[in-house]
C-alpha positions in Angstrom: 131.4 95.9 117.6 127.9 97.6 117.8 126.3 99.1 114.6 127.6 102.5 113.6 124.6 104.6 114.0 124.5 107.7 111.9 123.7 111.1 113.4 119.4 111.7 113.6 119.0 113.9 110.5 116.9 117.6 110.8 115.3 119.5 107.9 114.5 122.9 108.1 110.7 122.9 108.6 110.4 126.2 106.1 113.0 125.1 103.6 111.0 121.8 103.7 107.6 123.6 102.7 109.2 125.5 100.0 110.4 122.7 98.5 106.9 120.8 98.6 105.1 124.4 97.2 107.7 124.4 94.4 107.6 121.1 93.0 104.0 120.9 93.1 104.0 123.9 91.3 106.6 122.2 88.8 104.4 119.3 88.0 101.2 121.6 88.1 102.8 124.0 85.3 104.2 120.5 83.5 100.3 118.4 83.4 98.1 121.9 82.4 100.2 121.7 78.9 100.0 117.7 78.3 97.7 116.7 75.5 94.8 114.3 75.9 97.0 111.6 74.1 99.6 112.7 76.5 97.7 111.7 79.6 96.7 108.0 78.1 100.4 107.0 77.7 101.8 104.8 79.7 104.0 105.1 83.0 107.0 102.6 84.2 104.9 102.0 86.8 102.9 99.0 86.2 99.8 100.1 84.2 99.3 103.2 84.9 98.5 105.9 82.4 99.9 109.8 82.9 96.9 110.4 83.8 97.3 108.4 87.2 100.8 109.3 87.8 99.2 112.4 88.2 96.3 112.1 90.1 98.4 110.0 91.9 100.7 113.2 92.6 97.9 115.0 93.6 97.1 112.3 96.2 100.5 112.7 98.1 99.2 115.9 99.3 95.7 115.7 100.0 97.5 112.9 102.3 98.4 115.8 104.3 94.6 117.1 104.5 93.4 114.2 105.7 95.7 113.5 108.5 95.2 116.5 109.7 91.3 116.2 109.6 92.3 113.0 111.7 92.3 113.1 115.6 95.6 113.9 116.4 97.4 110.8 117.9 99.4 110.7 121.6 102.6 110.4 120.3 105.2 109.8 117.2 106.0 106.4 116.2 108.2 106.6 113.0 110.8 108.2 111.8 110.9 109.8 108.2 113.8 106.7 107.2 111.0 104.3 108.5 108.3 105.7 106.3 110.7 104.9 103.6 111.2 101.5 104.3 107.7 100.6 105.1 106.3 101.9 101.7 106.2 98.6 99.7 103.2 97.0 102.0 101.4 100.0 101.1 101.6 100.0 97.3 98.5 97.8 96.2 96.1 100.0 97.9 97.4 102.7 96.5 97.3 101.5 93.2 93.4 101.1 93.7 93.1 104.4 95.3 94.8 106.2 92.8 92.9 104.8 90.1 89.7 105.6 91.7 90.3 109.7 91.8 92.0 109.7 88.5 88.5 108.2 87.3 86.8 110.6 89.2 88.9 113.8 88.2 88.2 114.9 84.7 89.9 118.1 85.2 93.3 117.5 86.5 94.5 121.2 86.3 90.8 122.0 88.8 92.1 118.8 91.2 95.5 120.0 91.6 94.6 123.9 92.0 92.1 122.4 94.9 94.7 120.4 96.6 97.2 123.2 96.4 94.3 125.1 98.1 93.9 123.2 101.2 97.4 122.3 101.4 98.4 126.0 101.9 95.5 126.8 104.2 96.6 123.7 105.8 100.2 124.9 106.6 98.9 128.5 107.5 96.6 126.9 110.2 98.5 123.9 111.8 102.5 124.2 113.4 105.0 121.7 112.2 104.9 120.3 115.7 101.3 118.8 115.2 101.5 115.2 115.2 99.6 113.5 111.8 98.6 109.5 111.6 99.5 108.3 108.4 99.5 104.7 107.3 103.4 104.1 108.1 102.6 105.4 111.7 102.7 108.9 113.8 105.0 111.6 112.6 104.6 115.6 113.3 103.6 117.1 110.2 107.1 118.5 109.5 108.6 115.1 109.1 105.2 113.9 107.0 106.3 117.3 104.5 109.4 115.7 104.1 108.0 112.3 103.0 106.0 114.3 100.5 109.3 115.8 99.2 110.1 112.2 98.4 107.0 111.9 96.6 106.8 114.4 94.5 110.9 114.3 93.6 110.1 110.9 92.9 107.4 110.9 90.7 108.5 114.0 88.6 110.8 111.7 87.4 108.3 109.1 86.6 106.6 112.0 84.7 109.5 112.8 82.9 110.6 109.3 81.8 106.9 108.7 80.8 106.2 111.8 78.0 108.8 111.7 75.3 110.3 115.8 75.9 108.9 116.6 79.0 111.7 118.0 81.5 109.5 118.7 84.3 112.5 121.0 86.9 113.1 119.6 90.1 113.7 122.1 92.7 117.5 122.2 94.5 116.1 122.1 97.9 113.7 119.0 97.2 116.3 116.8 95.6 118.8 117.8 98.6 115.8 116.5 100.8 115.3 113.5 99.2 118.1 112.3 98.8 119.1 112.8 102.5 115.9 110.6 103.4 116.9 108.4 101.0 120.4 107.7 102.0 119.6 107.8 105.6 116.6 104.7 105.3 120.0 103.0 103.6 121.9 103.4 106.7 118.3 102.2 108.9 118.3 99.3 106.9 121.8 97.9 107.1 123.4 100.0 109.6 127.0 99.4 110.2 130.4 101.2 109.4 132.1 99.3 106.7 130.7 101.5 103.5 130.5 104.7 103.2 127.8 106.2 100.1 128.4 109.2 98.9 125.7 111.6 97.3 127.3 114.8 96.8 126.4 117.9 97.3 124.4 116.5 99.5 124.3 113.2 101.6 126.9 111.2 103.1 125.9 108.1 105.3 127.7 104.6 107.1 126.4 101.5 106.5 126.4 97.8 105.9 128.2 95.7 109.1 131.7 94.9 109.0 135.1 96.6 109.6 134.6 99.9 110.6 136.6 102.7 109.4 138.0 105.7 112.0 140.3 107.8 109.8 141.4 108.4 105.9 139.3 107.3 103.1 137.3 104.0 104.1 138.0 100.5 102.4 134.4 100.7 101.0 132.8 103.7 99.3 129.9 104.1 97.0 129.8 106.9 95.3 127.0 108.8 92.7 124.9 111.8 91.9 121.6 112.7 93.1 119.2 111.8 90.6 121.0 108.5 89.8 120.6 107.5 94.2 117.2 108.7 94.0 116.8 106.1 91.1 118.2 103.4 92.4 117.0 104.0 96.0 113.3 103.8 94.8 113.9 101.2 92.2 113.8 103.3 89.0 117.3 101.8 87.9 119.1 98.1 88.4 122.2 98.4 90.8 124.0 96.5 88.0 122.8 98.7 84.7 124.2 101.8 86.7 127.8 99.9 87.3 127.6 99.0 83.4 126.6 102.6 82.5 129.5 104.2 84.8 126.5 106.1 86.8 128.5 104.7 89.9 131.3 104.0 91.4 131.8 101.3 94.1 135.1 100.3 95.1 135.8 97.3 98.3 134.4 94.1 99.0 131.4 95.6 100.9 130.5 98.4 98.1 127.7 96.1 96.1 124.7 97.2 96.8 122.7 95.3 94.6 120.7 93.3 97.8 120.0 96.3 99.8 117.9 98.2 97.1 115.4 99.5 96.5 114.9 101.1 100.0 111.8 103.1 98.5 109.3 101.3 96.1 
C-alpha cells in the first residue's frame, strides 16, 4: 500500500507576517531589559552566550533581506517541511556566522531596530509570490516567512530557558504556524498511515508506514501540546523524558517516536 500522503498545507500569507512582526517585537521588548550579565549567560545551545542567541535572532530575518537582494531564481525547489529537515547540514556555519555579528553588534537593541527596518520596507516592497534563494533551496517569500516563524518560536524558547524569569510571550498565530510546519516535516520524513500525532488546537498529521487506518480512532496515536511538539520536534526535549514527565501520550506499537526526532535541529 502506497504512503498516506497528507494534504499540502497553506498559511495565510498576512496572518504569517503578523506573526513574524509580533514575535520579533516579543523578543525585541524581552533583550532591551536584559542586563549585561544577562547577555554573557549561557544558552542550551552549545556555547553560546544570550548574547548570540540573540544576534542570532536577529540573523533569521536579515536572511529575508538578503535573499531578496539576491537575483531571483527560475523556479521553487523546496517546500517549507523540507527546509525543516534540511536544517542540521546548515548548523556549523551558522554557529560561525552568528558569532561573527554578535562580535560585531555592541548595541543589540540598534541591530534589531535596523533589521525590523528593512524587514518591513522589505514586505511593503516585494509580493509574497517573489521567489527567494535561501540555503535549503528556492521558496516564494511567503513560505521563507513561515520558516522564520519557526525560528523565532523556536528560539524564544531558547531565550526563555536561558535567563532564569524571563517569560518572553509567544504569539497564538506563530506557535499555530510552527507547529503545523513542524508536524507536517514529521509526516515528510516517515510518511505513512499507521500513527496519527496530535497537536491540538492546532496540527493533526499521518505518519510512519504500516497498517493504515480508514475509520474510528486509529491503532496508533501520539498525542501532546504545542510547546512540548515544538520541543521535541527541534530537539529541545528527549522523546523518553517527555513519556517519563507525562508531557505525552503515545499509545500502539507504532506510537514511539523516539527515532524519528528531532525533525528540526
Amino acid at each position: 500500500m502506497p504512503p498516506v500522503k497528507n494534504r499540502a498545507r497553506s498559511y495565510d500569507p498576512a496572518r504569517t507576517r503578523g506573526a513574524v512582526l509580533a514575535q520579533f517585537a516579543n523578543v525585541r521588548e524581552a533583550a532591551r531589559g536584559l542586563a549585561p550579565e544577562q547577555l554573557a549567560g549561557p544558552t542550551r545551545l552549545g556555547d553560546w552566550t544570550v548574547r548570540e542567541l540573540v544576534a542570532h535572532i536577529g540573523m533569521a530575518l536579515t536572511a529575508v533581506h538578503g535573499a531578496l537582494a539576491a537575483p531571483t531564481p527560475p523556479k521553487a525547489t523546496v517546500t517549507v517541511a523540507e527546509w525543516a529537515l534540511g536544517t542540521a547540514v546548515r548548523a556549523a556555519g551558522i554557529a560561525d556566522r552568528t558569532r561573527e555579528v554578535a562580535a560585531a553588534q555592541p548595541d543589540l537593541d540598534a541591530y534589531l531596530a535596523e533589521v525590523e527596518k528593512d524587514l518591513r520596507a522589505d514586505l511593503d516592497e516585494h509580493p509574497g509570490t517573489r521567489l527567494v534563494a535561501t540555503t535549503a533551496g528556492a521558496v516564494s517569500l511567503d513560505d521563507h516567512l513561515v520558516t522564520r516563524v519557526v525560528e523565532l518560536v523556536v528560539h524564544t524558547d531558547d531565550l526563555n530557558a536561558a535567563v532564569p524569569g524571563l517569560d518572553v510571550p509567544c504569539d497564538r498565530q506563530a506557535v499555530a504556524i510552527a507547529t503545523r510546519l513542524l508536524a507536517d516535516a514529521l509526516a515528510a520524513k516517515a510518511p505513512g498511515g499507521s500513527t496519527e500525532v496530535r497537536v491540538p488546537p492546532y496540527a493533526v498529521v499521518q505518519c510512519v508506514e504500516g497498517p493504515r487506518h480508514t475509520r474510528g480512532t486509529p491503532p496508533n496515536v501520539v498525542e501532546t501540546d504545542p510547546l512540548t511538539w515544538i520541543r521535541l520536534a527541534t530537539g529541545r526535549l528527549a522523546w523518553k523524558e517527555a513519556l517519563q514527565d507525562a508531557k505525552v501520550s503515545a499509545s500502539g506499537e507504532r506510537a514511539d517516536l523516539g527515532g524519528l526526532l528531532p525533525v528540526l535541529s
